[in-house]
C-alpha positions in Angstrom: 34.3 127.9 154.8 36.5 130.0 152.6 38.8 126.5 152.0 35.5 124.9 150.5 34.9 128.2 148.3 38.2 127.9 146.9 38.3 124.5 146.1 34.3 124.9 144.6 35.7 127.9 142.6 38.7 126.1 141.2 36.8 123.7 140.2 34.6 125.9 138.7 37.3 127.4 136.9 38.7 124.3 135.1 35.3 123.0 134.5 34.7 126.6 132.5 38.1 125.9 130.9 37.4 123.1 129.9 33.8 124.1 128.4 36.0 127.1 126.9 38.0 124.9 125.1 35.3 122.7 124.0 32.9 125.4 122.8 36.6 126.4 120.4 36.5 122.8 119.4 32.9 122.1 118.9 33.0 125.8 117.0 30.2 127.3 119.3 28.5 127.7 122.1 27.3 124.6 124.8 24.9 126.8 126.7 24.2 130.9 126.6 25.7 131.3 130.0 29.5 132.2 128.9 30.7 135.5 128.3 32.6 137.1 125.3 35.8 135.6 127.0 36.1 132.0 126.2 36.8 130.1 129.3 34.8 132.3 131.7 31.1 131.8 132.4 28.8 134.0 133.9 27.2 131.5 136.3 28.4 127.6 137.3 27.4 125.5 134.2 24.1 123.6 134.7 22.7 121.2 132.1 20.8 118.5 131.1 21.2 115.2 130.4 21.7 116.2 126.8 24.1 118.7 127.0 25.9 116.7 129.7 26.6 114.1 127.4 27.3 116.6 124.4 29.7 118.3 127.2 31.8 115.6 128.2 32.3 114.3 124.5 33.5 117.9 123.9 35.5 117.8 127.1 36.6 114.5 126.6 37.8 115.5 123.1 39.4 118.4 124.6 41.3 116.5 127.3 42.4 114.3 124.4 43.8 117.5 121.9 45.3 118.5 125.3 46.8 115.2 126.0 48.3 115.1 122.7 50.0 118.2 122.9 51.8 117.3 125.9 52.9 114.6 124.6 54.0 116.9 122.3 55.7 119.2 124.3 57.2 116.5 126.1 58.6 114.9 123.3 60.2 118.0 121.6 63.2 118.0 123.9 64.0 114.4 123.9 63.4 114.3 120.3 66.2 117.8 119.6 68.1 115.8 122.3 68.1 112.8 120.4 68.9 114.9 116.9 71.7 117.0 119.2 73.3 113.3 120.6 73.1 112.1 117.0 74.5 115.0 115.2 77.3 115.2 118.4 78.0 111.4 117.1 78.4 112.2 113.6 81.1 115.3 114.2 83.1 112.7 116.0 83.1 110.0 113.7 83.9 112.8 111.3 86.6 114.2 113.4 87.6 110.2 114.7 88.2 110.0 110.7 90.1 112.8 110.4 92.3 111.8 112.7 92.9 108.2 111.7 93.9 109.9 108.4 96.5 112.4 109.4 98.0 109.1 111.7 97.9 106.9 108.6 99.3 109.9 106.7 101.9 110.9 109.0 102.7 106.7 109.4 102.8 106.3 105.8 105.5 109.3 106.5 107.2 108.2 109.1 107.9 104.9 107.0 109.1 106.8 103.9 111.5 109.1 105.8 112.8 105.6 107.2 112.8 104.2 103.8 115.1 107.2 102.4 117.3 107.3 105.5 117.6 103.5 104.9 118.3 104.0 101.2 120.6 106.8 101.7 122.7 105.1 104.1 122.9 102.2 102.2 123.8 104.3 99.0 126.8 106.0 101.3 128.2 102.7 102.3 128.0 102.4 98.8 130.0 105.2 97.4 132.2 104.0 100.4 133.0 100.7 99.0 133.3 102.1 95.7 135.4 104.8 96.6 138.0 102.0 98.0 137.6 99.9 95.5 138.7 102.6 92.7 141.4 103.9 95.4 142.9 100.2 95.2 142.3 100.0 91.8 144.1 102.7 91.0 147.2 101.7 93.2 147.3 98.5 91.7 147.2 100.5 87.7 149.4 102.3 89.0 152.1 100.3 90.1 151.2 98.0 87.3 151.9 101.0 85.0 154.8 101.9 86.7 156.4 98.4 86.6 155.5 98.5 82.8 157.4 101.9 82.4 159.6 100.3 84.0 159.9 96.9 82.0 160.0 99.4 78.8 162.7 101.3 80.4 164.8 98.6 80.8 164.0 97.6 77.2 164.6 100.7 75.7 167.8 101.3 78.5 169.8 97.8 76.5 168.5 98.3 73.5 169.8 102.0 73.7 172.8 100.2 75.1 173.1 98.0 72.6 173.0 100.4 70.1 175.6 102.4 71.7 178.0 99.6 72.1 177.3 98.6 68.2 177.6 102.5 66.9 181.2 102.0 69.0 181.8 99.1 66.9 180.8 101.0 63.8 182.6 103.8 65.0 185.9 101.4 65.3 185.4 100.0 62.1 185.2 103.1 59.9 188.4 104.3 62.2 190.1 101.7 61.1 189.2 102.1 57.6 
C-alpha cells in the first residue's frame, strides 16, 4: 500500500507542478485549490471538462516552454564546445602561420648566408688569382727593368768608353802639340 501512495503522490506532485507552472504562464489561477506556493495545491486537482481542456493547453504549453529550454540547456555546451574547437583552430592556424614564417625567414637566411659564403669565397680566390698575377707581373717588370738597366748600362758603359778612348786621343793630340 505505501508503494501505490508514493507513486499516487508523485504523481500528484508533477501534476501540481505542472498546474504551478501553468497558472505562471497563463498569469493566474486554474482552480482556487492552490496555495500561496506555486506548485503546491492544497488538495489533488479535480475539474471539469472545461478546465481540463483549459489545463492541458496550459500544461501542454508548459511542457513545450520546458522542452525548449532543454534544448537549450542542452545545446549550450555543444554550442561553447563548438566556439572553444573553433577558436582552438584559429590559434593554430595562427600559430601554423607563424611558424611557416620564421621557416621561410630563417630559409630565406640560410640561403643568404650561403649566398655570401659563396660570394666571399669566390671573391678570395679572387684576390688569389690576382695576387699571382701582380706577383708575376711584377717579376716579369722587373727583370724587364732590370735587363733595360742593363741594355742602358752597356750603352752608357761604350759610350763612356768611347769617350774615354777619344779624350785619350784628344789628350795625345794636344801632347803632341
Amino acid at each position: 500500500r505505501s508503494d501505490t501512495e508514493s507513486v499516487t503522490t508523485k504523481a500528484w506532485s508533477s501534476s501540481a507542478v505542472l498546474d504551478g507552472l501553468a497558472t505562471q504562464r497563463l498569469g493566474g489561477s486554474l482552480d482556487n485549490t492552490q496555495t500561496s506556493l506555486p506548485g503546491l495545491p492544497k488538495t489533488p486537482p479535480m475539474g471539469g471538462s472545461l478546465g481540463s481542456t483549459a489545463r492541458f493547453e496550459a500544461v501542454e504549453a508548459a511542457l513545450k516552454d520546458l522542452h525548449r529550454s532543454v534544448q537549450e540547456v542542452t545545446s549550450m555546451p555543444e554550442a561553447t564546445e563548438r566556439l572553444l574547437k573553433a577558436e582552438f583552430r584559429h590559434e593554430i592556424e595562427q600559430l601554423r602561420n607563424e611558424l611557416e614564417q620564421g621557416r621561410t625567414k630563417a630559409e630565406q637566411q640560410a640561403i643568404n648566408v650561403i649566398r655570401i659564403e659563396s660570394t666571399a669565397s669566390g671573391l678570395a680566390q679572387r684576390m688569389e688569382l690576382t695576387e699571382a698575377s701582380v706577383k708575376d707581373m711584377q717579376e716579369v717588370l722587373l727583370s724587364e727593368t732590370v735587363a733595360a738597366v742593363d741594355r742602358r748600362l752597356d750603352v752608357a758603359a761604350r759610350d763612356c768608353d768611347q769617350s774615354l778612348i777619344r779624350v785619350g786621343e784628344l789628350h795625345g793630340v794636344f801632347k803632341d802639340e
